[in-house]
C-alpha positions as a Markdown table, in Angstrom:
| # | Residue | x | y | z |
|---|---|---|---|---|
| 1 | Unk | 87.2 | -40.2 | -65.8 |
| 2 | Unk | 89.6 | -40.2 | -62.7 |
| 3 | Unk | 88.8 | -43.4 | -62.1 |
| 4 | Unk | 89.4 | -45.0 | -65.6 |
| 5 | Unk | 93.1 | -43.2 | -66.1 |
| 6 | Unk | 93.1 | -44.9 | -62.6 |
| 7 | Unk | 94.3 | -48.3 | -63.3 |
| 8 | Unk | 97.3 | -48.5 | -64.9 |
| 9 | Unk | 97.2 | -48.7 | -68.4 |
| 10 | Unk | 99.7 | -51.1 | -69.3 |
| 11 | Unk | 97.5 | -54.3 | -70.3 |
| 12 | Unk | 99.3 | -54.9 | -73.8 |
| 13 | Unk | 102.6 | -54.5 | -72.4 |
| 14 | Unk | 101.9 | -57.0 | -69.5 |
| 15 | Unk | 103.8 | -59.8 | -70.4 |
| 16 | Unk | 107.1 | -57.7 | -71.4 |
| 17 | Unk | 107.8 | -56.1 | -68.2 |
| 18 | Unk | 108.9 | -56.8 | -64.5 |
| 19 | Unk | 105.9 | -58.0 | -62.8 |
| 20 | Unk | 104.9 | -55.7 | -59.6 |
| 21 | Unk | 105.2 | -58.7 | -57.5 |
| 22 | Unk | 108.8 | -58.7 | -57.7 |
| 23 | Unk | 109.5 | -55.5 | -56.9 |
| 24 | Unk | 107.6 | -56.1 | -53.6 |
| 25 | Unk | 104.3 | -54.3 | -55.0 |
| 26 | Unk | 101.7 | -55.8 | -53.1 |
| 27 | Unk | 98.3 | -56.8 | -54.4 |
| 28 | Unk | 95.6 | -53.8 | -53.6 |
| 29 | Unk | 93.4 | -56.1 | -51.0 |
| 30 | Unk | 96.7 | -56.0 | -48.7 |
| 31 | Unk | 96.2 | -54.1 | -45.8 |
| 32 | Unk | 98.5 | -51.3 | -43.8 |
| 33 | Unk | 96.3 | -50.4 | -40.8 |
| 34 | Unk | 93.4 | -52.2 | -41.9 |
| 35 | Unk | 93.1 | -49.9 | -45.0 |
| 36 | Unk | 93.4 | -51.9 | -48.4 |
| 37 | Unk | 95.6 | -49.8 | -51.5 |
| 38 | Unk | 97.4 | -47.9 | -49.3 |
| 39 | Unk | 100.7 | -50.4 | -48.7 |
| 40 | Unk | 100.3 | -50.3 | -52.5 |
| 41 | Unk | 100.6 | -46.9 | -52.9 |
| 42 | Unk | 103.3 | -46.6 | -50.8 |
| 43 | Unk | 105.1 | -49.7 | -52.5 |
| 44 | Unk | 104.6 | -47.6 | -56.4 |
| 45 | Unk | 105.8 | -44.5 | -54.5 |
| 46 | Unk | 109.3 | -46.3 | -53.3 |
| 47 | Unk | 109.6 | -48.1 | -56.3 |
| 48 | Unk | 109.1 | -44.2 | -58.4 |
| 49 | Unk | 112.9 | -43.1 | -56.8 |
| 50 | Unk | 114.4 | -45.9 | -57.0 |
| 51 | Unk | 114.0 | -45.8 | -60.8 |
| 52 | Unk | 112.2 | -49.4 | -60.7 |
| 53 | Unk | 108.4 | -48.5 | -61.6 |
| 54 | Unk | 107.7 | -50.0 | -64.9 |
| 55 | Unk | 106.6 | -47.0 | -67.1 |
| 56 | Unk | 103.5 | -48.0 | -67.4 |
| 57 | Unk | 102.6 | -47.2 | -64.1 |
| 58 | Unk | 104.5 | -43.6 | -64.0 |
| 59 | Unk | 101.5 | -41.3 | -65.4 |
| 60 | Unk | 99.2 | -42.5 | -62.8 |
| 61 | Unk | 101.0 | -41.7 | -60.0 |
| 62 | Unk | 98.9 | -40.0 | -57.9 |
| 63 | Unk | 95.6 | -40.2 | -60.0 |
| 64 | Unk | 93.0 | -43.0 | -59.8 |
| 65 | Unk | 93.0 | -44.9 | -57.0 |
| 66 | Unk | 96.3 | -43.2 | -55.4 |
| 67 | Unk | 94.0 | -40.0 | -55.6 |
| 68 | Unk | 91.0 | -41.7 | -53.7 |
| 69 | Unk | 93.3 | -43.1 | -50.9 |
| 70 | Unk | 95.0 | -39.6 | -50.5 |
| 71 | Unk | 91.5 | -37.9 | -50.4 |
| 72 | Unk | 90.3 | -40.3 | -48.1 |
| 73 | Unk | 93.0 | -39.6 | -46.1 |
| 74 | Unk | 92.7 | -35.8 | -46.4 |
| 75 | Unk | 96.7 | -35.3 | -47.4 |
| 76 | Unk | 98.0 | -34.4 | -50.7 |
| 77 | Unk | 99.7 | -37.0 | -52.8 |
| 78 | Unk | 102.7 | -34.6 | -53.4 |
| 79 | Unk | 103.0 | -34.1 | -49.7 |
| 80 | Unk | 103.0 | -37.9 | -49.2 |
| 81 | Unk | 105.8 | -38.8 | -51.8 |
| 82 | Unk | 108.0 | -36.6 | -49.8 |
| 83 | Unk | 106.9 | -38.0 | -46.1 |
| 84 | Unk | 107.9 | -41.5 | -47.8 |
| 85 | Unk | 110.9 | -40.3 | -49.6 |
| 86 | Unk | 112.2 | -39.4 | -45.8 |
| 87 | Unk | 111.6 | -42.9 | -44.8 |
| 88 | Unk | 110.0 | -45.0 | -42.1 |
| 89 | Unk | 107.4 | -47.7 | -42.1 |
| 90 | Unk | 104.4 | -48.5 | -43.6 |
| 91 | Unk | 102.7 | -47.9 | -40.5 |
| 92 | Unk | 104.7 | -44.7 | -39.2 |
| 93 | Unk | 103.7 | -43.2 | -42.9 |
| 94 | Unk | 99.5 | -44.4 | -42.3 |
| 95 | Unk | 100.2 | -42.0 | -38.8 |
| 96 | Unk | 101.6 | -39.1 | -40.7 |
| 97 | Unk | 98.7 | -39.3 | -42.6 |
| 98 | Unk | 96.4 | -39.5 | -39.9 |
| 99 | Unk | 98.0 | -36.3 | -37.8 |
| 100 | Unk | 98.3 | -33.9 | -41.3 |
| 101 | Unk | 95.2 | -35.1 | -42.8 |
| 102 | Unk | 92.2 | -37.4 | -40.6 |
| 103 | Unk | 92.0 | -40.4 | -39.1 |
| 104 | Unk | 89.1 | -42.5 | -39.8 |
| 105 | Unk | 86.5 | -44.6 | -37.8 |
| 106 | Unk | 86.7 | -48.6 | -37.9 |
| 107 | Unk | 83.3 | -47.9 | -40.1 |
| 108 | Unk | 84.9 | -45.9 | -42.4 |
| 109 | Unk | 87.7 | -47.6 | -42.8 |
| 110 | Unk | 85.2 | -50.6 | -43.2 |
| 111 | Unk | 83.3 | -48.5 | -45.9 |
| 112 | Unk | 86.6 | -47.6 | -47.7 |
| 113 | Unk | 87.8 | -50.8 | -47.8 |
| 114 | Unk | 84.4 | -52.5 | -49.5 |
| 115 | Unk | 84.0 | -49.6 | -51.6 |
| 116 | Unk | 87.7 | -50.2 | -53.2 |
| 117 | Unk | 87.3 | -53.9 | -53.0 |
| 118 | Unk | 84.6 | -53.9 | -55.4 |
| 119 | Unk | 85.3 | -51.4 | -57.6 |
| 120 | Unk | 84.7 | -52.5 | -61.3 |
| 121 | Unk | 81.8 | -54.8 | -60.1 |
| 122 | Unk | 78.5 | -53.3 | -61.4 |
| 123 | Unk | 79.5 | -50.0 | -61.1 |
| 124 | Unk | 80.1 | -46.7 | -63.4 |
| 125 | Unk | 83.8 | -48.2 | -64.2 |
| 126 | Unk | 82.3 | -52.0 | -64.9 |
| 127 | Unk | 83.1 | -50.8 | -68.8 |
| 128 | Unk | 86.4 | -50.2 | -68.2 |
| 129 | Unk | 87.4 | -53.3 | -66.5 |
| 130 | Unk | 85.8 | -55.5 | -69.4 |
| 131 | Unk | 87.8 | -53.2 | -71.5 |
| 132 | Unk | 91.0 | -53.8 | -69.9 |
| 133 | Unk | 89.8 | -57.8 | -69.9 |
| 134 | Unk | 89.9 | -58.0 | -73.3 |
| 135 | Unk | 93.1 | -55.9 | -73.9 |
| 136 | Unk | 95.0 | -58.3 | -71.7 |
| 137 | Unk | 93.3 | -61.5 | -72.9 |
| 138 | Unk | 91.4 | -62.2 | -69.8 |
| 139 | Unk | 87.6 | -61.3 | -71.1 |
| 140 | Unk | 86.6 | -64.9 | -70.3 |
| 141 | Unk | 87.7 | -65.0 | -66.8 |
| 142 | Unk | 84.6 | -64.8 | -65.3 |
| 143 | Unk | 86.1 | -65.2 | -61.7 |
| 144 | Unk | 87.8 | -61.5 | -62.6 |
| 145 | Unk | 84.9 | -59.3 | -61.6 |
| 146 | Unk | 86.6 | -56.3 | -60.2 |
| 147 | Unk | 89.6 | -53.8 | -60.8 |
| 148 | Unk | 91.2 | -55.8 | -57.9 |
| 149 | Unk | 90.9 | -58.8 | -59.0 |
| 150 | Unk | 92.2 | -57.4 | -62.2 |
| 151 | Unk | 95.2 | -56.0 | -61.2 |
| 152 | Unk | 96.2 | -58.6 | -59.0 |
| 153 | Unk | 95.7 | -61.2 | -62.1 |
| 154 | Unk | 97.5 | -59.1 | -64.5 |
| 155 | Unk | 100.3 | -58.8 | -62.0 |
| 156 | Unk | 100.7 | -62.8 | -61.6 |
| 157 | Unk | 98.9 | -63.3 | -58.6 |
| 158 | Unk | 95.5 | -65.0 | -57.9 |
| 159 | Unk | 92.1 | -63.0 | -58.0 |
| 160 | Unk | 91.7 | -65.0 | -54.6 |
| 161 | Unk | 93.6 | -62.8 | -53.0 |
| 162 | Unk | 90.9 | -59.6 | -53.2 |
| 163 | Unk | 89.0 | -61.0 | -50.6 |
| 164 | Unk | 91.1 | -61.4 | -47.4 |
């Protein structure tokens, strides 16, 4: 499942590698635009060529939740590594996307950003994220109920910051 190869499998290694946080990998609830995951993306992208993404993030690039942000978007992942790779800000990269792919409503951005905000909470991926709980150690941190939550613990920073 797309979804499951998704979050970056990289649990076990967690506590042996450069946390996201200081390469200036944001936590997925931040916002570019008002869309959450896509500073994110654009943060794993930049950190890809420079040669700074931990390994355990490489195979994913452009899968899981990259792929639902690009889909959203309508643009191809591929075709957004190179608009970043030509530089510009977060916000002159979200307009790109909006004038080669769509622009969505405020309610669709609204529905995006719920939708991605829970993912992992009683949903067909809930498995997964108690899988990846108990791989990294966290199966009784109740206050960890979605992949968002997940990442951002697993990445040093507080499940609080999921909901902005």
């Amino acid at each position: 499942m797309a979804a499951e190869r998704g979050l970056e499998s990289r649990t076990k290694r967690a506590h042996t590698r450069c946390p996201m946080r200081e390469l200036g990998i944001r936590s997925p609830s931040a916002k570019v635009g008002g869309l959450v995951y896509f500073g994110r993306m654009l943060d794993k992208i930049r950190a890809h060529e420079k040669n700074k993404l931990s390994p355990d993030y490489q195979p994913n690039l452009g899968r899981g939740f990259d792929e639902f942000c690009t889909k959203f978007l309508h643009v191809q992942y591929r075709n957004l590594v190179r608009r970043v790779i030509e530089g510009g800000s977060d916000e002159e990269i979200l307009w790109w996307c909006f004038d080669k792919g769509r622009r969505p409503s405020e309610n669709e951005i609204y529905v995006w950003n719920e939708f991605m905000r829970k993912r992992g909470w009683n949903d067909e991926i809930t498995e997964t994220l108690k899988r990846r709980k108990k791989e990294a150690g966290l199966a009784d941190r109740s206050e960890i109920d979605t992949m968002f939550a997940f990442i951002d613990v697993d990445e040093g920073r507080s499940p609080a910051t999921n909901y902005p």
